[in-house]
N, C-alpha and C positions, 0 to 999 in steps of 0.2 A: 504494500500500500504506500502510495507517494503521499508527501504533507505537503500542504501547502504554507506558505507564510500565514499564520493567522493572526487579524486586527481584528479589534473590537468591529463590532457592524455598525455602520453607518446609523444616525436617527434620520426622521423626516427630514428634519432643518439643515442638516448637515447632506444631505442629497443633493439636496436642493442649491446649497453651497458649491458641491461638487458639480453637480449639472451647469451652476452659472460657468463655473472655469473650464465644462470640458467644451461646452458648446460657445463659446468665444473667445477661445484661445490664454494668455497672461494674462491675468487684470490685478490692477492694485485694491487695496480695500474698497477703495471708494467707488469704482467702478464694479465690484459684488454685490458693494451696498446700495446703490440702486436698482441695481437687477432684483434683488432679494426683494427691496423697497417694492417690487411694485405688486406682492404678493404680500408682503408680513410686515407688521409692524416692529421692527428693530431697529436696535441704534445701532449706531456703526462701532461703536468700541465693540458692542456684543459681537460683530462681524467679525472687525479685528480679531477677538480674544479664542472666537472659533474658528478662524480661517489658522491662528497657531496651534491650538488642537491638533487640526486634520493635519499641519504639517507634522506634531510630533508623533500622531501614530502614523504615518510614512505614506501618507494619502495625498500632499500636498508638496512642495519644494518653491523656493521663492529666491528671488534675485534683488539686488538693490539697484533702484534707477533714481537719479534726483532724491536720493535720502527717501524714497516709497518702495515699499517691497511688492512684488511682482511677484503674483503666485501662479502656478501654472501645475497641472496635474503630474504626479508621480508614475502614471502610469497610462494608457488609454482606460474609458468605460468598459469598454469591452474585453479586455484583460483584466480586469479588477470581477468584471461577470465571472469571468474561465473560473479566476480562480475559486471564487465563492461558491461556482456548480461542482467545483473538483472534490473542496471540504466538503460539501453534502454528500457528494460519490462515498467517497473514504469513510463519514460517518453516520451514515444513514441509510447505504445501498453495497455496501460491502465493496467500492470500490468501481460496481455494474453498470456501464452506461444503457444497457440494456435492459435494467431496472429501474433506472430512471426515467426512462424514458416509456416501456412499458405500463409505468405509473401515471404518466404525465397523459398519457393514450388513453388510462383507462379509467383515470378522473374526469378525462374532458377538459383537462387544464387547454393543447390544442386543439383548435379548431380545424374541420377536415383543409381549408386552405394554406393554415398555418403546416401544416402536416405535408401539403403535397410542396409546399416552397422549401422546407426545410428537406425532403427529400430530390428537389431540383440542385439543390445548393449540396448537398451531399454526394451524387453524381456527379456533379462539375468538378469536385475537388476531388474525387477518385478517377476521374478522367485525368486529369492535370500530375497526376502523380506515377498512372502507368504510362505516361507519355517521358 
């Protein structure tokens, strides 16, 4: 069984933090804090104080420009997804993509479209690799 790095899991607000930086690239506080601003009411220290958060559990990274820190995701979404579906694998399904996925079939979690795109995208990448 492989481990993945495990963080704490993200809250709402803190998604939502992360969704601001992945979906438009470096932003300084102030520029999350409007983003955030036009959904929640928060002050911007509380931005500030959680955007250092996400960087010390290894969710964020930040640069100095002009004496303002510039944060920018530690990872793409979609590799922070992998890893979160990997932990569930390893604890929850014995490791079974085939279980997870069985499960997810037979919840009705996808829907039969969601089902037939993920298996177009599935053939594409195992065409790509016997090639």
């Amino acid at each position: 069984m492989r481990s993945a790095q495990v963080r704490p899991p993200l809250t709402e607000l803190e998604s939502e933090l992360m969704r601001a930086v992945w979906d438009h690239g470096p932003c300084s506080v102030e520029q999350v804090h409007q983003i955030i601003s036009r959904t929640r009411s928060l002050k911007e220290g509380s931005t500030r104080t959680l955007l250092g958060r996400l960087e010390q559990r290894g969710y964020l990274k930040h640069q100095v420009k002009d004496r303002a820190y510039i944060y920018s995701a530690a990872e793409p979404a979609r590799s922070l997804a992998a890893k979160a579906v990997r932990q569930i694998l390893d604890r929850l399904c014995q490791g079974s993509v085939e279980e997870l996925m069985s499960g997810l079939v037979k919840s009705k979690v996808l829907s039969n479209a969601e089902m037939n795109q993920l298996e177009r995208f599935v053939r594409e990448r195992k065409g790509k690799r016997t090639k």
